[in-house]
C-alpha positions in Angstrom: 113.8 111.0 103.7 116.4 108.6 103.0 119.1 107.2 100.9 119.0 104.3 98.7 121.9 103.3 96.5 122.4 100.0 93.8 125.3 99.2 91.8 125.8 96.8 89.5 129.0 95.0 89.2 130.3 91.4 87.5 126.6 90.5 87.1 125.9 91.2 90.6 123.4 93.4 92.0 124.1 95.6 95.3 121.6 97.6 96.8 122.3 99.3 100.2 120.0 102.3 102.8 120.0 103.7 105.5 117.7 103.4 108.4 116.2 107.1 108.6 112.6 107.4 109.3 111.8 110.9 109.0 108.8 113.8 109.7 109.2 117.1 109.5 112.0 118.0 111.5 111.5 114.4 113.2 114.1 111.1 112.8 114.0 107.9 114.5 116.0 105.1 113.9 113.9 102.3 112.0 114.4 99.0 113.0 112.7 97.4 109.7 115.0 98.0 107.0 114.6 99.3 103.6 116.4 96.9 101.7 115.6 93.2 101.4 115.3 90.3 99.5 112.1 89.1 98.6 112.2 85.4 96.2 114.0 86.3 93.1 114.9 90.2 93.9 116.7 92.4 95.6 114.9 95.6 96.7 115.5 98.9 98.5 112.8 101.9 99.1 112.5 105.4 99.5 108.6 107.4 100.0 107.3 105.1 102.7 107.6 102.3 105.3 103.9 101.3 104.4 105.1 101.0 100.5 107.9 98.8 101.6 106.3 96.6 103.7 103.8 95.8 100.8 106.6 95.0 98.9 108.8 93.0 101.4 105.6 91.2 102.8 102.3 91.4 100.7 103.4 91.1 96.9 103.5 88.0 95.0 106.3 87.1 92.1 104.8 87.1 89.3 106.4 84.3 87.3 108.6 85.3 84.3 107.6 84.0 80.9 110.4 81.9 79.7 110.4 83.8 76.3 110.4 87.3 77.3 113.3 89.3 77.9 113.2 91.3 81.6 112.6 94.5 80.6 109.5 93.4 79.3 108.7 91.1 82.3 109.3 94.3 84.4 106.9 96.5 82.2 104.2 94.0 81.2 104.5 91.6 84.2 106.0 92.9 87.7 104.9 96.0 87.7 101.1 95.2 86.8 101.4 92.5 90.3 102.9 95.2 92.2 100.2 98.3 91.5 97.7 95.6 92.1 99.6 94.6 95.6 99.7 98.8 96.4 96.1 99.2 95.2 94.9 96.3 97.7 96.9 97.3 100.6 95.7 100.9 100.5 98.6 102.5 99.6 98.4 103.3 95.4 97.0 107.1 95.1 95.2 108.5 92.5 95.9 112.0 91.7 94.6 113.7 88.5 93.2 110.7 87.0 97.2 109.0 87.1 97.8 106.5 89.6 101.0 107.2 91.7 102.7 104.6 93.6 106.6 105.0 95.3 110.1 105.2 94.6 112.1 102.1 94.9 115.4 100.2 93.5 114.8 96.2 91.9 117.6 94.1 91.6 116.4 91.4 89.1 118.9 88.6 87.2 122.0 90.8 87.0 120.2 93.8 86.4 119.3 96.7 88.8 115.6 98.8 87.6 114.7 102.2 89.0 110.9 102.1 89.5 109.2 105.9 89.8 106.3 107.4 91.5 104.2 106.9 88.5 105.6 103.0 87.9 108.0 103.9 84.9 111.1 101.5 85.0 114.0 102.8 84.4 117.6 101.3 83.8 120.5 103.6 83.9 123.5 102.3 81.3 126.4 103.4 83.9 124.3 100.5 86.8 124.6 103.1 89.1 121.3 104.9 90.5 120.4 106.2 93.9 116.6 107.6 94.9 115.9 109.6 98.0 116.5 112.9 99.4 120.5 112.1 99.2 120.3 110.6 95.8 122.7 113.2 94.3 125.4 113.1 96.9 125.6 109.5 97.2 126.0 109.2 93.3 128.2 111.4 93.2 130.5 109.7 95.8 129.8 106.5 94.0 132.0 107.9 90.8 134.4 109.1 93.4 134.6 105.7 95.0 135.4 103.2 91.5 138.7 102.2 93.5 136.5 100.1 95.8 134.8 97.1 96.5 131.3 97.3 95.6 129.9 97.2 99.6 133.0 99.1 100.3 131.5 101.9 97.6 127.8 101.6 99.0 128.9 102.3 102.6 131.3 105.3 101.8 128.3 106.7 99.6 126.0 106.4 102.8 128.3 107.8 105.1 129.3 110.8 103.0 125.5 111.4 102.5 125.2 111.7 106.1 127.1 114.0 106.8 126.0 116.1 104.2 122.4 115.6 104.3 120.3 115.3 107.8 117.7 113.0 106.2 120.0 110.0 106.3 121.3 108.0 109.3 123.0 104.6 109.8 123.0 101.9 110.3 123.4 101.0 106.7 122.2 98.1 105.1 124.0 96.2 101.8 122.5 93.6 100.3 123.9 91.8 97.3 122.1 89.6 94.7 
């Protein structure tokens, strides 16, 4: 369970979570956060710690063709290196002949990519998205929140989350790119 938020906002990408590791009726406090930078991104992660440390530690950038536009480098590029780093550190499932991998937020060159279970990337035309089990709260307090900084927004979002949903606990982590 957990919350993971990113806004977009004067070309800048913020992405902040919470630190909920949760089982069942089971939460600890996790010390290894679930937003980071890694070289040119900004990312934050929901479905699992093991995902995220592939992703934090284990994948390698794949460089970015000069002539192709991001989206396409996300498609065609990143997201071929990153089932390949899931698939070698155990963690990619297959399930009905479709592989599945995790949930997780990109921040890339001004832009902020919503990568699903089954590797689609999405890119919502508002730049706000949140995944998790308090993805609907937070966004909503998002649009309640426009008055705000952009941290100031992410923070209230995860605190109003909390209280309304038990998979989600501080601290909260913001990272900007």
């Amino acid at each position: 369970m957990t919350c993971i938020v990113g806004l977009v906002k004067d070309n800048k990408v913020y992405i902040g979570g919470d630190s909920a590791g949760v089982t069942g009726y089971n939460i600890q406090i996790r010390g290894d956060t679930k937003v980071f930078r890694h070289g040119p991104f900004i990312m934050g992660f929901t479905t699992s710690f093991r995902m995220g440390q592939l992703l934090h530690y284990d994948f390698n950038v794949p460089e970015h063709p000069e002539d192709m536009d991001d989206m396409k480098y996300m498609v065609s590029v990143f997201i071929p290196a990153v089932r390949s780093c899931f698939k070698d550190g155990g963690f990619q499932k297959t399930k009905d002949n479709q592989d599945e991998g995790g949930v997780f937020l990109v921040g890339y060159k001004g832009k902020l990519y919503e990568i699903d279970s089954d590797y689609q990337v999405g890119q919502m035309v508002d730049n706000v998205t949140a995944v998790g089990c308090g993805a609907n709260v937070a966004i909503g307090a998002m649009y309640a929140s426009e008055h705000l900084t952009p941290r100031e927004r992410i923070k209230k979002s995860l605190e109003i989350t909390t209280y309304l949903n038990a998979g989600v606990r501080p601290p909260f982590v913001i990272e900007e790119l």
